[in-house]
C-alpha positions, 0 to 999 in steps of 0.5 A, a space after each residue: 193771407 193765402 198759406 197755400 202754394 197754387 197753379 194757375 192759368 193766365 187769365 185776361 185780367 192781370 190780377 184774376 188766375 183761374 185754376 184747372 177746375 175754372 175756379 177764379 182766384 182774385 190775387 191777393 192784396 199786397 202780392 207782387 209778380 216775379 217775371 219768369 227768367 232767374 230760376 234761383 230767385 223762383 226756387 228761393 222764393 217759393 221755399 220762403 212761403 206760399 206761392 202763386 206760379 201762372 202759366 199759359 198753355 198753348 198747344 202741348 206747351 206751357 209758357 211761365 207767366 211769373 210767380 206771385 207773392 209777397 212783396 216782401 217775400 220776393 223781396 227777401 228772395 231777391 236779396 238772399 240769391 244775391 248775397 250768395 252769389 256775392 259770396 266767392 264760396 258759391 263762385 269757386 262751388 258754380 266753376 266746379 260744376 260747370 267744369 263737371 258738366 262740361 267734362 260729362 258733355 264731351 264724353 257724352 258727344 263722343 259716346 253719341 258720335 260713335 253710335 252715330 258712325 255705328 248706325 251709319 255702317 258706311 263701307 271703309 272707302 267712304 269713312 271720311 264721308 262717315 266722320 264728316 257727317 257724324 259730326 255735324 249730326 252731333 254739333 247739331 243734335 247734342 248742345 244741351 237747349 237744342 231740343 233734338 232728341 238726342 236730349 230726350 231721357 226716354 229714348 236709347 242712345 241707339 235710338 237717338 243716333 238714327 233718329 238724328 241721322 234721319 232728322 239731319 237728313 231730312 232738313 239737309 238732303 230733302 225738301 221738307 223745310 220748304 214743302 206745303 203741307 196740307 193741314 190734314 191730320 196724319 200729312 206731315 207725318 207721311 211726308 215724314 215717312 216718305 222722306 225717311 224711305 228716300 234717305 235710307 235708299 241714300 244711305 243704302 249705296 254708302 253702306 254696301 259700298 256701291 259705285 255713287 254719283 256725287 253730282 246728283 247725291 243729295 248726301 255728298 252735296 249737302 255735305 260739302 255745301 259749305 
């Protein structure tokens, strides 16, 4: 019986893991897997005894196949998750957490909304333009899953509020969701770039606060498509 806890890379065969140095494992004997999806079951069990997590690699990302152990341990761990999710203790502990994390998110999506409107720096004439379209940026970059930058931990909330304006810009006032991109290294970044550059001459007219033509900007009509 196996006593220590392992990564491995998924494998053609069901029951054959290969870890990073290519080695195969054979899973042993009496071992059951426990599909990805409930992280508390996981957690229980891979503190019940050792362990077997399977994950596939695909690009930069790496997708869970389940964990293997014991059938009886992932039996056992099944069984305590749900006793103390029955428990109205635990019920009344996950209200106050999620009554936390709510209140931390919508100081959180005020802080960032007015990073936002600071990063903009639009004339007083256009400040509903700029409350409109910050708060589209923030409906769409904040929701926790959204995975924007805006939930990255490494960057600045300075940072995150232009990268998101950008970001919004370039799937909203820009072609890029329907350009060709040509599967050259380096292309889609430039295309990047030289959308960039187009929406930062947009955003140039609303800061100094010059005359704009609403029928052809490509800001004004995203924002009032709806």
């Amino acid at each position: 019986m196996p006593t220590e806890t392992r990564s491995f890379l998924i494998t053609k065969s069901d029951r054959s893991l290969k870890d990073k140095t290519g080695k195969v494992y054979s899973v042993p004997t009496g071992w059951e897997n426990l599909p990805a999806g409930d992280a508390s079951v996981t957690r229980k069990l891979k503190s019940l005894g050792p362990t077997w997590t399977v994950q596939e690699k695909k690009g930069r990302k790496a997708f869970s196949h389940g964990v293997w152990a014991a059938k009886a341990q992932i039996e056992e761990a099944i069984t305590l998750v749900e006793a103390q999710r029955a428990d109205p203790k635990h019920q009344k502990k996950l209200a106050q957490v999620k009554v936390r994390r709510e209140a931390k998110e919508t100081v959180f999506g005020e802080d960032f909304q007015q990073q936002i409107i600071q990063f903009l720096n639009f004339d007083p004439k256009h400040h509903l333009l700029v409350e409109q379209l910050s708060t589209l940026v923030k409906e769409h970059a904040v929701p926790v899953g959204s995975g924007t930058v805006a939930r990255s931990s490494s960057v600045t909330l300075e940072d995150k509020a232009a990268l998101a304006v950008m970001a919004w810009m370039r799937h909203q006032t820009s072609a890029y969701d329907s350009t060709s991109v040509a599967r050259v290294k380096g292309a889609r970044r430039e295309l990047r770039r030289q959308i960039a550059r187009q929406s930062e001459r947009i955003l140039a007219k609303y800061r100094s606060g010059e005359d704009v033509d609403f029928e052809v900007c490509p800001l004004y009509k995203a924002l009032h498509r709806r």
